[in-house]
N, C-alpha and C positions, 0 to 999 in steps of 0.2 A: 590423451587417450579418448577425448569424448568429443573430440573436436568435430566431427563426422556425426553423431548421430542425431537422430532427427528428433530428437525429444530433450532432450539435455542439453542445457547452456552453463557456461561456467560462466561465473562471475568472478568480482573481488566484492568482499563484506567488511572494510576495516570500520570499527565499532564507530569514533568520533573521534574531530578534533582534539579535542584537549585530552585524549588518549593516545595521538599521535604525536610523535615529533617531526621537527622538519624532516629527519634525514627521511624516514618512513613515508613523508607525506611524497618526498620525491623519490621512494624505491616505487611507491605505488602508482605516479605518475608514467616510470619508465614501463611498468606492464602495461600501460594500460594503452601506453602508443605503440609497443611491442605486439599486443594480442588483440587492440581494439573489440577489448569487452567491456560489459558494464561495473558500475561499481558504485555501490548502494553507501550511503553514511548516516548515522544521526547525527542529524546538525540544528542547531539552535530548538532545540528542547525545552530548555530552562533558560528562565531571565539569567540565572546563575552562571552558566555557560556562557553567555555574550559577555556578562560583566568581568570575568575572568580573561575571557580572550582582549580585552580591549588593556585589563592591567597590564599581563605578561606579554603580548604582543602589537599592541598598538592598534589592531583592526579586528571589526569582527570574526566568527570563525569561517563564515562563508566567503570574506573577502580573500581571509589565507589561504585557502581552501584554491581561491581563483589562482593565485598567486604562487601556488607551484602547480599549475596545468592540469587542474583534475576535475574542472567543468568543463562541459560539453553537453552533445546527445546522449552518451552514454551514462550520463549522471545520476543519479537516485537522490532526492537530498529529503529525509525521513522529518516527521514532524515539523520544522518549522514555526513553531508557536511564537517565537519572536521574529517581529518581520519590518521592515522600513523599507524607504524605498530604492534605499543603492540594492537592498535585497532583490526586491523585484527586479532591478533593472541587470543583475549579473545573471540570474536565472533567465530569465527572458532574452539577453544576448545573447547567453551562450546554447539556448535551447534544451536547457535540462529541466527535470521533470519534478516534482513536489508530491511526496508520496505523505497523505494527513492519514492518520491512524488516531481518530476522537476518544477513542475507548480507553486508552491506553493512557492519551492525553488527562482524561476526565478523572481516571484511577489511579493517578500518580501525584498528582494535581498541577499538570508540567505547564500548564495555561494553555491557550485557544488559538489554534490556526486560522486565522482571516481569511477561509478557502473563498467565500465570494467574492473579495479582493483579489485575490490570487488567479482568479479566474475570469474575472474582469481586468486585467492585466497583461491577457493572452496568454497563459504560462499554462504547461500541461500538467492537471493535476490527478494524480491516481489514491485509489484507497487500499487503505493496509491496515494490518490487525497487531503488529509489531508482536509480541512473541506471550506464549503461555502467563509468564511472569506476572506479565502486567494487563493483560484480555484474557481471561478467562477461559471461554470458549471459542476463538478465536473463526464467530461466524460474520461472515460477511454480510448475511442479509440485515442483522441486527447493525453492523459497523455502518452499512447504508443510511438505516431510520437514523440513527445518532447524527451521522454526519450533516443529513439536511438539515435536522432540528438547532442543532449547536450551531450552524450557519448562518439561521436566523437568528435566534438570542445574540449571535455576536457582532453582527451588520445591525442588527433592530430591523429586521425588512423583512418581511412573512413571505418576498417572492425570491428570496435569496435560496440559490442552489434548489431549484425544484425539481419536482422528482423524475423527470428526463434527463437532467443532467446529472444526478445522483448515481442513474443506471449507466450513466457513461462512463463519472470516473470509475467504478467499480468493475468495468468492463473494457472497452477499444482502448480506454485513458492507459490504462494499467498494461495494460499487452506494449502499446506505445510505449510508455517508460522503462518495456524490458526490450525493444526493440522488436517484439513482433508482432506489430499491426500489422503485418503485410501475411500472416498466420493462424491467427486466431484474436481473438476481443468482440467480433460480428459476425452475423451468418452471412454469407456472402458467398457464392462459386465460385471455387478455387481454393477457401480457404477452409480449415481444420473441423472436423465437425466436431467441434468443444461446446455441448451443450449443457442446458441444466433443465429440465421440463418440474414448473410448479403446477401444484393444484390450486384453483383457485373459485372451488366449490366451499370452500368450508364458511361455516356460520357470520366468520369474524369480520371476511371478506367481502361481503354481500352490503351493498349492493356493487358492483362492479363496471363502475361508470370509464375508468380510466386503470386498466393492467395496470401500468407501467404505475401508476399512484400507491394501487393495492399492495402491488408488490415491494413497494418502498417502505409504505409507512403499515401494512396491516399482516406482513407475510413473516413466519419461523422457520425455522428452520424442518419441524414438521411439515410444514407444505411443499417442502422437495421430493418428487415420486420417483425421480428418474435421473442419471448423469452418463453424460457418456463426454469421454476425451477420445480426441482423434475418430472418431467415429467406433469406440468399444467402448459397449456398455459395462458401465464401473456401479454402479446404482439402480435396482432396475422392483417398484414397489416398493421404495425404502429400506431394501437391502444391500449388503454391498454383495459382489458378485465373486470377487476375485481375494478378496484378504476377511482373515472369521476372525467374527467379532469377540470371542472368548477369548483367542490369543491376545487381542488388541489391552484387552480387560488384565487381562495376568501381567503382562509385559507393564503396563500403565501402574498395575500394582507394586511388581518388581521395582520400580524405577521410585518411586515414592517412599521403601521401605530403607531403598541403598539412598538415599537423599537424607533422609530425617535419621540415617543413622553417622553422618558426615557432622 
């Protein structure tokens, strides 16, 4: 039904590994040569994950993973935190994409993706907020400061993932991993006019030697004035334009009362 429109892409989201079985892991392989679209996984998360994939199956869960046809371009492979280097080297063959979500990592205690290795490795890596449960606010600009920071503590190298490259996974990197670099991730003629305009007048900011620094390590989510996708303003003075915030509040209420009453 959504094959055609120009805003909606379908995916496949099957959860992980050791949540799948073979037969699933090859129903999902046949979509995915049938529809060629993407398809996002959590994969190696926890040490616990790997140690279990190697009892019940002999290999890790990325090697399995290789091993019924479900790497490629179209690939998603979430978290990450344990990594060696048959890892790197099936991601990197097969040109699939590493999506690190620190927050989530940091709040679960799931352990630390090697994004500087990962990225000294040529592998394309994007950022992600992985879901309510475990991010809280689920902002990007804060996932950005975490990521550079944890990047360094985990390499020990103060120039690891600096803050140009910060704004890339979290931008072109990410569009890439969903296949639309060729749409939006960069301003560029031709492609989507998916913006976000910061302020970067405020106190905290000052002095302002380097945006792109500012905006990494000194910027909230407060300092967004304006958003627009596709070229419609969705955000416009810190308002939304198009969906009220009181519905957003009641409904957010609703869902937390039918929750804790389960």
């Amino acid at each position: 039904d959504f094959k055609q429109h120009p805003r909606i892409n379908v995916a496949l989201g099957p959860h992980a590994p050791y949540t799948l079985s073979d037969d699933n892991l090859d129903k999902v392989a046949a979509l995915l040569n049938q529809l060629d679209i993407g398809v996002q996984m959590h994969v190696h998360e926890t040490a616990h994950e790997v140690e279990e994939s190697l009892k019940l199956h002999g290999k890790r869960p990325l090697a399995r993973i290789a091993e019924h046809g479900l790497l490629g371009p179209n690939f998603q492979a979430v978290h990450m935190t344990q990594i060696d280097n048959s890892d790197l080297d099936l991601l990197l063959a097969n040109n699939s994409s590493l999506i690190h979500c620190p927050h989530s990592n940091l709040k679960l205690a799931s352990g630390f993706c090697p994004v500087d290795r990962v990225w000294q490795a040529g592998i394309n890596v994007a950022l992600g907020t992985d879901g309510a449960a475990s991010n809280n606010n689920l902002s990007m600009l804060e996932e950005m400061r975490t990521a550079a920071l944890l990047a360094k503590a985990v390499s020990r190298s103060a120039t690891a993932l600096n803050a140009h490259q910060t704004l890339r996974i979290a931008t072109l990197n990410g569009a890439r991993a969903l296949g639309l670099a060729e749409q939006t991730g960069s301003l560029e003629v031709g492609k989507l006019a998916d913006l976000v305009s910061i302020n970067l007048s405020g106190l905290s900011a000052q002095p302002v030697h380097d945006p792109v620094s500012q905006l990494v390590y000194a910027c909230s989510n407060d300092a967004v004035e304006h958003v627009w996708v596709g070229g419609k303003q969705l955000v416009n003075n810190q308002q939304l334009t198009r969906m009220n915030a009181a519905e957003i509040r009641a409904k957010a209420s609703e869902w937390r009362k039918r929750i804790q009453a389960e």
